[in-house]
C-alpha positions in Angstrom: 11.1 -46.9 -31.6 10.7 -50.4 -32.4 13.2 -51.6 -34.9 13.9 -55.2 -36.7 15.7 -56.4 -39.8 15.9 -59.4 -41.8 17.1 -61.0 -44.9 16.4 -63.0 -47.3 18.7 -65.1 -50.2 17.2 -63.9 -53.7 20.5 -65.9 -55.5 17.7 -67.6 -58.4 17.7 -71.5 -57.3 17.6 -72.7 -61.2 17.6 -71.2 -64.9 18.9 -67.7 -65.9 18.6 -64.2 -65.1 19.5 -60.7 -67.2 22.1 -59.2 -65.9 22.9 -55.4 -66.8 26.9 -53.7 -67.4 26.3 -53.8 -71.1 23.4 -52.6 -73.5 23.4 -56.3 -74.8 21.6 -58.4 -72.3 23.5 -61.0 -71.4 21.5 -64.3 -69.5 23.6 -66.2 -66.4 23.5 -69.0 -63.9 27.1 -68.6 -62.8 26.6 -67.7 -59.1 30.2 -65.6 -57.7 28.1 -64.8 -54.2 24.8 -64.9 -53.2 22.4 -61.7 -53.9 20.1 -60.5 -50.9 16.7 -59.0 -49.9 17.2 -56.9 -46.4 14.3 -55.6 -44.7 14.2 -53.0 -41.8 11.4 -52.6 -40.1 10.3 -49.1 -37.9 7.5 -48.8 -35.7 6.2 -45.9 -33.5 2.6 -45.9 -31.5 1.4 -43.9 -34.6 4.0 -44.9 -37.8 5.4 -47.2 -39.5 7.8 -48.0 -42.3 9.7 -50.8 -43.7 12.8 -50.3 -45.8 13.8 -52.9 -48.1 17.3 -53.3 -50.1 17.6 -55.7 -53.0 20.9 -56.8 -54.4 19.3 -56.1 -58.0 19.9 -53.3 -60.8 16.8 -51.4 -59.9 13.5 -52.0 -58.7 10.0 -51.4 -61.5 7.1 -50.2 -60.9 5.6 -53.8 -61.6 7.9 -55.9 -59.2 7.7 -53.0 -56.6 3.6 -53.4 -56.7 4.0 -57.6 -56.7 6.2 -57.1 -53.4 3.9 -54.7 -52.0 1.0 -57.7 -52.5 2.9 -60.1 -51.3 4.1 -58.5 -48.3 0.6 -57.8 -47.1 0.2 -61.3 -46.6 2.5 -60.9 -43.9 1.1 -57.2 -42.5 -2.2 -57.3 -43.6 -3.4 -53.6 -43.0 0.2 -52.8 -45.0 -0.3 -49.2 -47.2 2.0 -48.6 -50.1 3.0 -45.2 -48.3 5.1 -47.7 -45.6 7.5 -49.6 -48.3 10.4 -48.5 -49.6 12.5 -50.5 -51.9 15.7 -49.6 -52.8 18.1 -51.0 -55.5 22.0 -51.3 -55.0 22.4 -51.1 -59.2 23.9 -54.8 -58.7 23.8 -56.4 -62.3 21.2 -58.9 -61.2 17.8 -59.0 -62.7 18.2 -56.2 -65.1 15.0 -56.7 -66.7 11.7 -57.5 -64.7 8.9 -55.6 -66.4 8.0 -55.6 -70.3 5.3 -52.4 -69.2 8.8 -50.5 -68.1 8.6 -47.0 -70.1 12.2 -47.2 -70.5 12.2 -50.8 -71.8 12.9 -51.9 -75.5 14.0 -55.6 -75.7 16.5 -54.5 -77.5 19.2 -57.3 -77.4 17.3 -59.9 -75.2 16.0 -63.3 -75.8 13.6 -64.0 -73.0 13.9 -67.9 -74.3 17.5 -67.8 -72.9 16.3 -67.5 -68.8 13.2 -67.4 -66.4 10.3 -65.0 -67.5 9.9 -62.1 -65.9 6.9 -63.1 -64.0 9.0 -66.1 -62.2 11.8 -63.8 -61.6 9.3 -61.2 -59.7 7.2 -64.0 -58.1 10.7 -65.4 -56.8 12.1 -61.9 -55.2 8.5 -60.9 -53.9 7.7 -63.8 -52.2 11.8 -64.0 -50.4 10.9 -59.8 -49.8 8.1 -60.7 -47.5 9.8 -63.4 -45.6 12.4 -61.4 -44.8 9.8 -58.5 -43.6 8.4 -61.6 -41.5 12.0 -61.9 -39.6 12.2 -58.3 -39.3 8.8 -57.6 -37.6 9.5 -61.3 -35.3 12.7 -60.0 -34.7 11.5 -56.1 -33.6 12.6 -54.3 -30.2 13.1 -51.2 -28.7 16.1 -50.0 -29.9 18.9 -46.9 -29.2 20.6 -45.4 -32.9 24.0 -44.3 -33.3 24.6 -42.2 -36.8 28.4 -41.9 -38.2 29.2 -40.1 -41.1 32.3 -42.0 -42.8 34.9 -39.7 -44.2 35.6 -41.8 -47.4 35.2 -41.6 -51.4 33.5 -44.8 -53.3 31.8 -42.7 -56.1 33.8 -41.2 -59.0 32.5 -38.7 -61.3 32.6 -40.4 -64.8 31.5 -38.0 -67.1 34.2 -36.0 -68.5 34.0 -32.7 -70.5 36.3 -31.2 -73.2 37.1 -27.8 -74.2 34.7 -28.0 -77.0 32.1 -28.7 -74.1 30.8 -32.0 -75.1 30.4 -35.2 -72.0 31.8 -38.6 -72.6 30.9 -40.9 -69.7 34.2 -42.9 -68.5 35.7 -40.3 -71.6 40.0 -40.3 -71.6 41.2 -37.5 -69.0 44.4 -37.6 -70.5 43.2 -36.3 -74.1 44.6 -32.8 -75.1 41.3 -31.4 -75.5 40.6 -32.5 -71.5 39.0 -30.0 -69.5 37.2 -30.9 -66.3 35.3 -33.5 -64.7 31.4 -32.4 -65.1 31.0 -32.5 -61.4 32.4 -33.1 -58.1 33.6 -36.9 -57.1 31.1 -38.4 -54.4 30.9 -37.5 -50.6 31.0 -39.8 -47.7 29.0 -42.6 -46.6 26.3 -42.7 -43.9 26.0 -45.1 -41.3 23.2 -46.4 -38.9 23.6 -48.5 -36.1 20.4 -50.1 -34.6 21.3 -51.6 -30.4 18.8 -53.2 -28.5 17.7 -50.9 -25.6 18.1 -53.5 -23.0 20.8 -55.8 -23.6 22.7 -53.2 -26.4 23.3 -55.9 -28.7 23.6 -54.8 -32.5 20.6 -55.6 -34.8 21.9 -54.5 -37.5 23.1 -51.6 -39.6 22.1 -49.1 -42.6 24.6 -48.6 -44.5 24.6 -46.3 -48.1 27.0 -44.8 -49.9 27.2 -42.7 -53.2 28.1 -45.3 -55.3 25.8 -47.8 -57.2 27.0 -51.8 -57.0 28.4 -52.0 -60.3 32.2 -52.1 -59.7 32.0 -55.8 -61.3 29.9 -54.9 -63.8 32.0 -56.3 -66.9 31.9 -59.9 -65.1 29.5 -62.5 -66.0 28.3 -63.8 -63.0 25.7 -62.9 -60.6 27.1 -61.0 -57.6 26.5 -58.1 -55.0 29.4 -56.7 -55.9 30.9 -54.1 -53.4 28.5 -54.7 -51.1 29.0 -58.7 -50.9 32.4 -57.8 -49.9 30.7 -55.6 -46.9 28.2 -58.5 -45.8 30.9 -61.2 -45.8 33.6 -59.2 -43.8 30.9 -57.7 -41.5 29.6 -61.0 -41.2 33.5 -62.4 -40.1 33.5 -59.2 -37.3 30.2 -59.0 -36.0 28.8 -62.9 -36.4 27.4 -64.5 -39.6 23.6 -62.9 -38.3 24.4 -59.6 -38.9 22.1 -57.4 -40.8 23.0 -54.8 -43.6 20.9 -52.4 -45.5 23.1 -51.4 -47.8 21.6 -48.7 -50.0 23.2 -46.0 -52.8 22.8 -42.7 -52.3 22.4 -40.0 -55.2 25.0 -41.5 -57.9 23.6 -40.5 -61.5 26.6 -39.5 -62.7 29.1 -41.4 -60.0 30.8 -45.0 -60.6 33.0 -47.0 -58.7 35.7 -46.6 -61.5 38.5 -44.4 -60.6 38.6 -42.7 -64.5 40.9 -39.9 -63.2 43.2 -42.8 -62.0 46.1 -43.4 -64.5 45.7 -46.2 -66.9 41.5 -45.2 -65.6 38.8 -47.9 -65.4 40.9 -50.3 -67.7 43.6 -51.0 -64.8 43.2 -54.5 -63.4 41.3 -53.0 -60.2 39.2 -50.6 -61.6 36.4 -52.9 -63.2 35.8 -56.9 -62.2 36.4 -59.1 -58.7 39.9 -56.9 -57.9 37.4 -53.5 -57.9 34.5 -54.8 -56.2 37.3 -56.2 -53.4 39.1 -53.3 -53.1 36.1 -51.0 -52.2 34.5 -53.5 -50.2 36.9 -53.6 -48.1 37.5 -50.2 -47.8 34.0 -49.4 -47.1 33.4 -52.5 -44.9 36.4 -51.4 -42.6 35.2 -47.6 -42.6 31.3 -49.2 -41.0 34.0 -51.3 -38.6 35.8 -47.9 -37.7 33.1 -45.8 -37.1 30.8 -47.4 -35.0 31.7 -46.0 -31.9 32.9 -42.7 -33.7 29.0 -42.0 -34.0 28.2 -37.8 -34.2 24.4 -38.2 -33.5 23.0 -40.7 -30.4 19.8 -41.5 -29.8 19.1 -43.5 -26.5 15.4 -41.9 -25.5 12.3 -41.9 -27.4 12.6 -40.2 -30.5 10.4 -39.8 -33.4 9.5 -41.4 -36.5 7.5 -39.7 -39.3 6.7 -39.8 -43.1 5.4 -38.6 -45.9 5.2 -39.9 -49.3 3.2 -38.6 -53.0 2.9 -39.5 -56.4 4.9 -37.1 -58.8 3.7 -36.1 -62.1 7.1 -36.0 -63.9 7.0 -34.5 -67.2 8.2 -37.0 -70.0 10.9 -36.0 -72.1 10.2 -35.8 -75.6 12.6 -36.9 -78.6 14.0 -34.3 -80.5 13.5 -33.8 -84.5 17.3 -35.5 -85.1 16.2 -38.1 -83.3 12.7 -38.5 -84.6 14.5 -38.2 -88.0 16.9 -40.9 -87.6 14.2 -43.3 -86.3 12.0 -43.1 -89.3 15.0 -43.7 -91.8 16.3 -47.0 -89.1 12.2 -48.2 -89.7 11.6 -46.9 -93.7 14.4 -49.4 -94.3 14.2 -52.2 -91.1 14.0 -55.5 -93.2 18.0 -53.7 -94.4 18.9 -52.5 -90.9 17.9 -55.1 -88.7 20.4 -57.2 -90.4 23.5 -54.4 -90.5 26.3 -55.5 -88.2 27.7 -52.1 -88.4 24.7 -50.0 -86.5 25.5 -49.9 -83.0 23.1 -51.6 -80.4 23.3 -48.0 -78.7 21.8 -47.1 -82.0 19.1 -49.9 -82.0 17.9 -49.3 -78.9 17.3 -45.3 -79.4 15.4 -45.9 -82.7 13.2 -48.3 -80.6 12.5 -46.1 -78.0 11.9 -43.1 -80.5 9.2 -45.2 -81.7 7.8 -46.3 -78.6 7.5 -42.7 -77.4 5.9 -41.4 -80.7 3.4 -44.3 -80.6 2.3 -44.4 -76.3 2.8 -40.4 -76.1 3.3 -40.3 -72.9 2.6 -36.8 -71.1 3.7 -37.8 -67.9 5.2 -40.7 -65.8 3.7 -40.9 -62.3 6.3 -42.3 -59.8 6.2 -42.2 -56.1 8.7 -40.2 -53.7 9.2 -40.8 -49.8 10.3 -38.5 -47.1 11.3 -40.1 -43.6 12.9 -38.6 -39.9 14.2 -40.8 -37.5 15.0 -38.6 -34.7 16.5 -35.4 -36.4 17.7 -37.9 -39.4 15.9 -37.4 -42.7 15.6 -39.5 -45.4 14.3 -38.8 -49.0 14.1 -40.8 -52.0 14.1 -40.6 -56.0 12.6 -43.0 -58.7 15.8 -42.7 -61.0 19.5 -42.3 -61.0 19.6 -39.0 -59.6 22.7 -36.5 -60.7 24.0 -34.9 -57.2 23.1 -31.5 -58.2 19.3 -32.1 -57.5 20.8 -34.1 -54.0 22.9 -31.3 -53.3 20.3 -28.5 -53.3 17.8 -30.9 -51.4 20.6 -31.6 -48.7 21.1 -27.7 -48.3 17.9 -26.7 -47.5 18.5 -28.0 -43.8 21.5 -27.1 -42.8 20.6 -28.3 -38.5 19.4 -31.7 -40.0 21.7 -34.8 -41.5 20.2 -35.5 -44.5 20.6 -38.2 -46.8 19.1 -39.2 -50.3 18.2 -42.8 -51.3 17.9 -43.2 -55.0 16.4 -46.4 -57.4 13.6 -46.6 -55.0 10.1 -48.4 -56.2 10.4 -47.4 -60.0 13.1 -46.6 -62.0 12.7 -43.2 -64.4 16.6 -43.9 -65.8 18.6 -41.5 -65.0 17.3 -37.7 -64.0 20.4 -35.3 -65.4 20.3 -31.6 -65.4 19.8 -29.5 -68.2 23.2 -28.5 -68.9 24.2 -32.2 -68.9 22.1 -33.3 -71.3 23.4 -30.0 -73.6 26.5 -31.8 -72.9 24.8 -35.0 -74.0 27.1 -38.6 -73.0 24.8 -41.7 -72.5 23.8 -41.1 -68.8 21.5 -37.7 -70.8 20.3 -39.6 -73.8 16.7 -39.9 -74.1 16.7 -43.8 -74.3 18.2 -43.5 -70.7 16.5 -40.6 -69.3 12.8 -40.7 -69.8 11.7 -37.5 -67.5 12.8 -33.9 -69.0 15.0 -31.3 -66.8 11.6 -29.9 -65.6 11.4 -32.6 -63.7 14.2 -32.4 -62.2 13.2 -29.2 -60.9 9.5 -30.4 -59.5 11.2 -33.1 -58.0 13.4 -30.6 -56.1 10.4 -29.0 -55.3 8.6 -31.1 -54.3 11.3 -33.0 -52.1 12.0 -29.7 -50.0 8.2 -29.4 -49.6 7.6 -33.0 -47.9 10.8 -32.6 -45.9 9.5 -28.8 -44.5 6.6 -30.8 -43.4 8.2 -33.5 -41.5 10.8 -31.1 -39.8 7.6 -28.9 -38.3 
C-alpha cells in the first residue's frame, strides 16, 4: 500500500474567527499555537482514500463539500466516497455554515470576524495543499498498530437518585448516584515506515476524547493535540506527521469531574489541562511504538465502503413547542430580558426553525475502511459510546476503531435513555437526529463493515 501524509497551517493569517466552549460565540485573533490540516493519503492498484484531520470544532456539510471541490483540483478523478474529514472538537471555527440544521445565530455577530465563506475558502484551499504533499510525498509503506493503555476521556454526565443527567453535574451532591456511563478506553495508534529505508512517515493517532480541554480560554489553539505535535515534533524531527483524530466521545471530556475539587481545579480546564494530557498522550505514542500488537510488512489490503444515511429528525416536544410560542407571542419583551438564559434563546430558535423547515430527515454520509485486518468506521455527530461499543463488538478477531465529527456534524447522537435523563448533550437544540437513528446508524454501520470483512 502506498501511504503519504501532509500538513497544512489553517492558524487564519488576519481578522477573527468563532470559537466554541460557550453558547455565546465569542470572535478571536489571539493565536496560543498554530491549528492544522493533516492529510493521509492510501492507495491500492484498485482503492483509494484520503483522511484528513482539521484542528477545528467540527466539520459541515458546506465546508466538507468546498474541500471536496477544491481538492479535486489536485486529484482530478477525486469521488466524494475517498475523503474523510475528521474534526478534533478544537474551539476554532465553530461556525462555518448558516444552512447548518443545527445552527441559530444565536449570540453571534458575524460583523465581529471573517465571513463564513472566507473562513471555508481559507481551510479548503490549505486542505488541498496538504493532500498535494501527501500524494508527492506517497510510498510503499509497512504499519505497526499499538493500542495505548491510557484514559483521556471522562464521562461528564452525572445522574442522581431521582434519575435526572447534569453534564459536568457535582459528584459530591447527596443525591449522587452514578456516572451515566463508563470513562473512555484507550487510544489507538498507527505507525506508517517506508518499506525500503523504514523511516517514519508519520502517525494516526485518535483517542476518545474531543480537543476541548482549553475550551474556557480565549485564544485559538489545538489544545491537547498541539501539545502532541510539538513534543512529537522535539522526538521524532519538526517533519513529523500526526493525524490526530477523536474517537466516539459524545458524552466524554477531558475534565476529570469525578476528580476532587472536579473541572474547576487549576488543571482541569485552560493551558495546565490541555498540558497535562498532552503530554501524557504524546509520551504514550512515544512508548508504544515498538510495543505494536498488529505488523504489517507484506501486501495487505485496503477497502471501503461508504452511503448516505437517512437519519430520522428528532421532533420538539409539546413543552418545548409551548414555550417557543410564548418566547415569540411576546419577542419585542423577551429579546430584551437579561434574565432568560442564552440556553433558553437558542432552544426557542431552533423550535421555530424546526416547526417552520420540517425536516423529515437529515441525509449525512458514513464511511467504513480496512487496512489489513484494521477497520475503521465513522459518524456525522458526537457519538455516545454505547452505539461505538455495540459496533466495536460485532467483530471480536478485528481491531476496530470509530472516528466521529466526520464530513457533517448531526450534534450529538444520545441514546434514548439519555435523553429521558435529559442534560444538554440530549436537548434537541443539540441533538437534531431522534434515538431511531441511533439505532439505523448501528445498523447500518455493522452492515458496511460485514461487507468489507468478506
Amino acid at each position: 500500500m502506498l501511504v503519504g501524509f501532509g500538513h497544512n497551517i489553517i492558524t487564519p493569517q488576519k481578522g477573527k474567527i468563532p470559537i466554541a466552549g460557550s453558547l455565546k460565540v465569542r470572535y478571536v485573533d489571539i493565536v496560543h499555537d498554530d491549528i492544522f490540516a493533516t492529510a493521509m493519503y492510501c492507495e491500492t492498484k484498485d482503492t483509494r482514500i484520503i483522511i484528513v484531520s482539521l484542528d477545528i470544532c467540527h466539520p459541515t456539510k458546506e465546508l466538507s463539500k468546498d474541500i471536496f471541490l477544491e481538492t479535486k483540483k489536485v486529484i482530478e478523478d477525486l469521488k466524494e466516497n475517498e475523503l474523510i474529514i475528521c474534526g478534533t472538537h478544537a474551539t476554532g471555527y465553530c461556525s462555518l455554515s448558516e444552512k447548518e440544521p443545527l445552527y441559530t445565530g444565536v449570540g453571534e455577530d458575524p460583523s465581529k470576524g471573517n465571513s463564513m465563506a472566507e473562513m471555508r475558502r481559507y481551510i479548503s484551499v490549505n486542505v488541498a495543499d496538504a493532500v498535494r504533499k501527501a500524494v508527492n510525498e506517497k510510498r510503499e509503506c509497512t504499519l505497526n498498530f499499538s493500542i495505548g493503555e491510557i484514559l483521556t476521556g471522562y464521562c461528564r454526565r452525572m445522574v442522581y437518585k431521582d434519575k435526572s443527567v447534569v453534564m459536568y453535574g457535582n459528584p459530591f451532591r447527596p443525591d449522587f448516584l452514578r456516572q451515566e456511563y463508563p470513562d473512555g478506553g484507550p487510544g489507538n495508534y498507527l505507525y506508517f515506515y517506508d518499506k525500503e529505508s523504514c523511516e517514519l512517515l508519520g502517525i494516526f493517532a485518535l483517542a476518545p476524547c474531543p480537543a476541548q480541554a482549553d475550551e474556557s480560554s480565549s485564544h485559538i489553539t489545538g489544545d491537547y493535540w498541539g501539545v502532541v505535535r510539538k513534543k512529537l515534533s522535539t522526538h521524532y524531527g519538526k517533519e513529523i506527521k500526526i493525524l490526530t483524530v477523536c474517537s466516539a466521545a459524545g458524552e466524554l471530556s477531558p475534565h476529570r469531574v469525578m476528580k476532587s475539587e472536579g473541572r474547576n481545579s487549576i488543571d482541569e480546564s485552560g493551558v495546565e489541562s490541555s498540558e497535562r494530557l498532552g503530554n501524557i498522550v504524546a509520551d504514550n505514542i512515544v512508548y508504544m511504538e515498538d510495543k505494536f500488537i498488529k505488523s504489517f510488512t507484506g501486501d495487505f489490503d485496503l477497502k471501503t465502503c461508504y452511503k448516505i444515511v437517512n437519519f430520522p429528525v428528532r421532533k420538539p416536544n409539546k413543552a418545548e413547542i409551548s414555550k417557543t410560542n410564548d418566547y415569540f407571542n411576546n419577542y419585542d419583551k423577551n429579546i430584551n430580558d437579561d434574565s432568560i438564559r442564552i440556553d433558553d434563546r437558542v432552544l426557542y430558535e431552533y423550535v421555530k426553525k424546526c416547526l417552520e423547515q420540517n425536516l423529515k430527515y437529515y441525509k449525512a454520509p458514513v464511511f467504513g475502511v480496512k487496512i489489513g485486518e484494521i477497520m475503521f468506521f465513522t459518524a456525522p455527530c458526537e457519538l455516545f459510546t454505547e452505539y461505538s461499543k455495540r459496533i466495536v463488538m460485532g467483530f471480536p478477531h478485528n481491531p476496530v476503531i470509530s472516528m466521529q465529527l466526520v464530513n457533517d456534524c448531526m450534534g450529538y447522537l444520545p441514546t434514548k435513555e439519555a435523553i429521558k435523563g435529559g442534560g444538554y448533550s440530549t436537548h434537541i437544540f443539540s441533538a437534531l437526529v431522534s434515538p431511531a437513528g441511533g439505532e439505523k446508524y448501528v445498523k447500518t454501520m455493522l452492515s458496511l463493515l460485514n461487507e468489507l470483512k468478506d
